[in-house]
C-alpha positions as CSV (number, residue, x, y, z in Angstrom):
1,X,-8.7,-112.5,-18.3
2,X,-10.9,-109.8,-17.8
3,X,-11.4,-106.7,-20.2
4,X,-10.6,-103.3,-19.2
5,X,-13.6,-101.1,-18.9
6,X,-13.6,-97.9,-21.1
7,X,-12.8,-95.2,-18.9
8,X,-16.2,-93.2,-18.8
9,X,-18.0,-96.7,-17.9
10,X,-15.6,-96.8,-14.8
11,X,-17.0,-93.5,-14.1
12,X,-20.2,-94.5,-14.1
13,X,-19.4,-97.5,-11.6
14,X,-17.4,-95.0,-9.6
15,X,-20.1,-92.9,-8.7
16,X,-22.5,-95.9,-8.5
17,X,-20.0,-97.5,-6.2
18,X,-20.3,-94.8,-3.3
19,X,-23.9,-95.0,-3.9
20,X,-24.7,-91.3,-5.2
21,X,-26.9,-90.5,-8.0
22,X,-26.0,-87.7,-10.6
23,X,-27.7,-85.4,-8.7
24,X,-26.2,-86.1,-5.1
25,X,-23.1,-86.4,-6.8
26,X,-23.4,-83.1,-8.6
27,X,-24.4,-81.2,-5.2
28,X,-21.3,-82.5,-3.6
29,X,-18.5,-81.9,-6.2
30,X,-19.6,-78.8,-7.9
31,X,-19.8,-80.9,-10.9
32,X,-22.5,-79.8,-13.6
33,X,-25.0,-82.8,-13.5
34,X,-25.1,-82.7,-17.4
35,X,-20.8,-82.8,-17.0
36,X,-21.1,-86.3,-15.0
37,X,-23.9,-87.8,-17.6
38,X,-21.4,-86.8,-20.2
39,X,-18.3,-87.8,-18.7
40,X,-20.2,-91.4,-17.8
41,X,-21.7,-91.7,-21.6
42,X,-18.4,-91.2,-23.1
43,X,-20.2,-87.9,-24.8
44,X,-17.4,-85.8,-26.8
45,X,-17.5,-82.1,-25.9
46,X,-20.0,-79.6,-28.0
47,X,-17.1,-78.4,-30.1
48,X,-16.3,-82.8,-30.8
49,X,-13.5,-82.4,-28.4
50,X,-13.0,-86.1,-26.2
51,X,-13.5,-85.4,-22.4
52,X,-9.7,-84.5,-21.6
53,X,-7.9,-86.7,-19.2
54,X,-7.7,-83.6,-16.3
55,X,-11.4,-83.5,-16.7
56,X,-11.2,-87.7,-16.0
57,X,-9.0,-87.0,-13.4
58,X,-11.2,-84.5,-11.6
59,X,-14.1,-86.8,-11.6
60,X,-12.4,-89.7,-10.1
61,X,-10.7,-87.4,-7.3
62,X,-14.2,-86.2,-6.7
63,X,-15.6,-89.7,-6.0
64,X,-13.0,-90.4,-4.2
65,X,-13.3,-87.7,-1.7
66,X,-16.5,-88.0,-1.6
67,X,-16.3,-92.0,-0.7
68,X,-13.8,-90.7,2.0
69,X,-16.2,-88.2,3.9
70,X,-16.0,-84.8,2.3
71,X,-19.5,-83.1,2.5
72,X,-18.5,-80.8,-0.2
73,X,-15.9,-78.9,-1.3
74,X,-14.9,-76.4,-3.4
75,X,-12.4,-76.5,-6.9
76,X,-11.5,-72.6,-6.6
């Protein structure tokens, strides 16, 4: 049986998956790179708030858009 991973340490293995740093990542979501080295550290928000799951869900629609071929895009 394997355990489940906490859900920011999937993030990190998301991103490392499709092979980006923070950076690259960052440039191609729109994402803050400080937001993705919180959201992968499991960091609480300044005002102690957990990362909220929209936030989660962002990030992994990111990666995966990015894994599929988008260049960049934009969350307007």
């Amino acid at each position: 049986m394997t355990r489940k991973l906490p859900e920011h340490e999937r993030a990190k293995q998301w991103r490392q998956a499709i092979g980006l740093t923070i950076g690259q990542l960052a440039e191609r979501t729109g994402f803050d790179p400080g937001s993705i080295a919180d959201i992968e550290a499991g960091r609480q928000r300044k005002n102690g708030a957990p990362i909220s799951p929209t936030v989660m869900r962002r990030y992994r629609m990111a990666c995966a858009a990015v894994d599929a071929g988008a260049e960049a895009f934009d969350w307007g």
